[in-house]
Structures are given as structure tokens and as C-alpha cells.
GUKOL-779804 format. One record per residue (C-alpha): x, y, z. Coordinates in steps of 0.1 Angstrom, whole numbers, padded with zeros to 4 digits, always signed. Layout:
XYZ
...
This chain:
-0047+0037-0200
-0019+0032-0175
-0003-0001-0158
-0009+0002-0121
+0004-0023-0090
-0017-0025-0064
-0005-0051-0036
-0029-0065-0005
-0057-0074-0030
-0071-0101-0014
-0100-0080+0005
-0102-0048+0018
-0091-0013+0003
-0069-0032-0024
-0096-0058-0037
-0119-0027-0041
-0089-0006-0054
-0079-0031-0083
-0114-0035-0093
-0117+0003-0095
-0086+0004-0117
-0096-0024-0140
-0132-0012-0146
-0120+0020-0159
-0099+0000-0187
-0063+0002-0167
-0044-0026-0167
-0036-0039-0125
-0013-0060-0114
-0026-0075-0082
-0003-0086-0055
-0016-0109-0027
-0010-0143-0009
-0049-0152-0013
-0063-0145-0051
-0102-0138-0051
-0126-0152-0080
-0137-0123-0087
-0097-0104-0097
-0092-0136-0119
-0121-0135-0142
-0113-0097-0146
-0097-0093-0180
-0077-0065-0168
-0061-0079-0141
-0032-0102-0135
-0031-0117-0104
+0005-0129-0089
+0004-0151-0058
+0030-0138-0033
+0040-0137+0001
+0055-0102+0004
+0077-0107+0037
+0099-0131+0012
+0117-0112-0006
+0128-0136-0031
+0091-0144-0043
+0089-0105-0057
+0116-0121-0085
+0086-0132-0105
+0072-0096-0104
+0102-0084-0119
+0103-0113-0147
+0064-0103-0152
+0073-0067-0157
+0105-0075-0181
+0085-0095-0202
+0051-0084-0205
+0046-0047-0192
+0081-0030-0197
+0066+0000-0180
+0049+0012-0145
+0028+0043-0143
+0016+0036-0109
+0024+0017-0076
-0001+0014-0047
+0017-0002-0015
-0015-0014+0001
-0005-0046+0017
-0001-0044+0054
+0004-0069+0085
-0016-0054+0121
-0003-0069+0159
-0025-0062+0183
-0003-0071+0216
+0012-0049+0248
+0046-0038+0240
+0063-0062+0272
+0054-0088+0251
+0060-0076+0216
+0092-0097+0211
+0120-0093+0180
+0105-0119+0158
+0072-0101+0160
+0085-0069+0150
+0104-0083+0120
+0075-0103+0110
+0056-0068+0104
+0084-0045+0095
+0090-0076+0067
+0054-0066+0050
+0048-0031+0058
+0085-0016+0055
+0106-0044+0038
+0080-0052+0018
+0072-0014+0002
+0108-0008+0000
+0118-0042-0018
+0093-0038-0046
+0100-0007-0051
+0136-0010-0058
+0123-0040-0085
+0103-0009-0100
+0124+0014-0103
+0134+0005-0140
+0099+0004-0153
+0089+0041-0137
+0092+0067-0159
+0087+0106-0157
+0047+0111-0144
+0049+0077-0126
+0033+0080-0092
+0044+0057-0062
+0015+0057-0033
+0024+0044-0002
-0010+0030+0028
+0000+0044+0062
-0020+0047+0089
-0025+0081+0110
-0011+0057+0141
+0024+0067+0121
+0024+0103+0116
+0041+0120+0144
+0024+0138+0171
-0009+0121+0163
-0031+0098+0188
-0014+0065+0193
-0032+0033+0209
-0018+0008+0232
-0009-0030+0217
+0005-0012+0183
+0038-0005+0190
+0052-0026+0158
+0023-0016+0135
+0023+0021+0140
+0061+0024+0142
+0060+0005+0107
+0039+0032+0094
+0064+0061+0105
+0088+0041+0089
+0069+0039+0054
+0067+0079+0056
+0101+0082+0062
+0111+0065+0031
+0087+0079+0011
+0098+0108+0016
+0134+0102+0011
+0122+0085-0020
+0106+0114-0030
+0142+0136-0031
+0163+0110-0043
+0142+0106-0078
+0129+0143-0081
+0150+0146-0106
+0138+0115-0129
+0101+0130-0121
+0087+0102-0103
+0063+0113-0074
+0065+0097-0041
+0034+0101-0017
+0019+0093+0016
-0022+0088+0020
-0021+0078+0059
-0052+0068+0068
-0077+0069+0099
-0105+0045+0105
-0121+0028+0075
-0143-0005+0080
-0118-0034+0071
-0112-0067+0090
-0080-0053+0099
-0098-0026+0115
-0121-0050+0132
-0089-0069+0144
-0070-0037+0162
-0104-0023+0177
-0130-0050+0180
-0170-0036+0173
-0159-0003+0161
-0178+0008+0135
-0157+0030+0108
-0180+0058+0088
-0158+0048+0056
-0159+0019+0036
-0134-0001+0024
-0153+0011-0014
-0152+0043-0004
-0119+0048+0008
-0108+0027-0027
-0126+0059-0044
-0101+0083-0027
-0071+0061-0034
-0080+0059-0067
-0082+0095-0083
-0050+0103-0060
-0032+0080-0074
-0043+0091-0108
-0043+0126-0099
-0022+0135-0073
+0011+0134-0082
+0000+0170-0102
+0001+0185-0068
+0019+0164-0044
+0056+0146-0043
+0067+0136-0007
+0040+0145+0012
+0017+0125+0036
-0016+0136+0034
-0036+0123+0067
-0071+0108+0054
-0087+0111+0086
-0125+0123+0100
-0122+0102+0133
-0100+0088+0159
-0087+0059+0153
């Protein structure tokens, strides 16, 4: 059984994701500002508070992991902020307040990792198929999508700089599954994946993939968006 951090477990991909994990007798720790009933009465889960922009709040992750876990097999960066708003009136502030959760955020804890990884550990990374270059963008998302490149981008940088330790770095970048974030950036669409079903997919890649994969971003997508 392995120890596995998923963050953005509140709803969504990650509350499905960490119940996935803990059903199948793998110990999850579950990042999130909002903790739901159901993560807490799960025997295999410990659920940490946090709000991920603040980089100072991750210190009690690292005290968690010191004391209690001592290693990391797995990281899922889940957690992500949307902005739905025309670029002329995107300003700084909203830009660092997404860049703080989807590329700060990834990047912060997983330099707090990086002691508790071993050979085999597997990193995943959420992206979106709005940040993979030369694929269909949509207007309003200039600071969400460019977040996404980012995330690739360090992932796969990641990727070369710990090769030689053997920890796998990887991309899943995903198109159109039926979230409320999703409901947020395109109003009435209807995705043909669920938030359960994508979890499924998550779930035996990050388990699985790092076999075949280590800094690559593999677009999960049947639709546009």
C-alpha cells in the first residue's frame, strides 16, 4: 500500500480521487481549504486544511510528513483556481492570484516533497488541454490556460532534473470533464466524463504510469473544450 497526496479534495476530480485511493487500502493525504464529511470519517485519509496560494500554510504538511509518513510514493497536483474574464481586464493581481494555486502552489509542495520521494515515486501534475501548445484556446482564460503551460513546463523540467534519483514526473492535461469548475468557464455545457470517471483514469496512472511515462503530458481529451 503506498502514501499518496492528492490536493483540491474538497469536490470534484480530487474528492473522487482520494476516495478511490483510500478504498483500495492506500493511505491519502488530502489537501484542501474546505474538508468534506465524507474524507474525515475515512480511516485512510488525513485531511489537512490549507489554503495553497499561502505558502507558509504547506509548513504543516512538511511537519505531517516528518513525523508521521517519512515517505511519499505518490503526489497528485489536483488543486486548481479558474478566471473566467476578457484579457483587457485581467489585471496583475488576478494573474498572481491563479499562478499562486496552479503554478506556485504545484511547485512549492513539491519542493516540501522532495525529501520523502524515493526511487518509483510518481509526481502527477492536472493540466488542462487549454495549456498544451497548439491546442484550441477560449477567450476569458488567459491566466488559467497560461497557468497550465506553465505546470507542463515544470514538470517537465522536473522530470530531467530527478531522472537520476528515479522519480517520474508527468502531465495528464485534461479536456472537458463535468465539474463545477467546468460549469463556471462554460456555463450549460454538458461534459461526457464524470468527475468519477475521470478519478478512474487518474487513478491507475498514477499507480501505473510512471512504468511507461516520465515527463510527458498526455492530453486526456474526446472533446473540445
Amino acid at each position: 500500500m503506498k502514501n499518496i497526496i492528492v490536493t483540491g479534495t474538497s469536490r470534484g476530480i480530487g474528492y473522487e480521487l482520494a476516495l478511490q485511493f483510500a478504498n483500495a487500502g492506500h493511505q491519502v493525504l488530502a489537501i484542501s481549504r474546505k474538508i468534506p464529511q465524507a474524507l474525515l470519517e475515512n480511516e485512510n485519509i488525513t485531511c489537512l486544511s490549507i489554503d495553497l496560494s499561502d505558502e507558509s500554510a504547506l509548513a504543516v504538511v512538511d511537519d505531517f510528513l516528518s513525523k508521521t509518513w517519512k515517505k511519499v510514493d505518490a503526489v497528485v497536483h489536483n488543486a486548481g483556481a479558474l478566471l473566467l474574464k476578457p484579457f483587457a481586464e485581467t489585471t496583475q493581481a488576478d494573474f498572481e492570484s491563479i499562478y499562486k494555486v496552479n503554478v506556485f502552489a504545484v511547485a512549492n509542495l513539491t519542493r516540501i516533497c522532495l525529501p520523502y520521494l524515493q526511487k518509483g515515486s510518481h509526481v502527477v501534475t492536472i493540466s488542462s488541454i487549454g495549456g498544451v501548445r497548439g491546442s484550441l484556446k477560449f477567450p476569458g482564460l488567459a491566466a488559467y490556460s497560461s497557468s497550465k503551460g506553465a505546470v507542463i513546463t515544470l514538470s517537465e523540467l522536473l522530470a530531467e532534473e530527478y531522472k537520476e534519483q528515479g522519480i517520474a514526473f508527468n502531465v495528464l492535461a485534461l479536456g472537458a470533464v463535468q465539474t463545477e469548475m467546468l460549469e463556471d468557464a462554460f456555463p450549460g455545457y454538458q461534459a461526457p466524463i464524470s468527475a468519477q470517471g475521470m478519478a478512474n483514469y487518474v487513478y491507475d496512472f498514477t499507480l501505473n504510469g510512471n512504468k511507461y511515462f516520465n515527463g510527458k503530458v498526455l492530453e486526456v481529451s474526446s472533446t473540445n473544450p
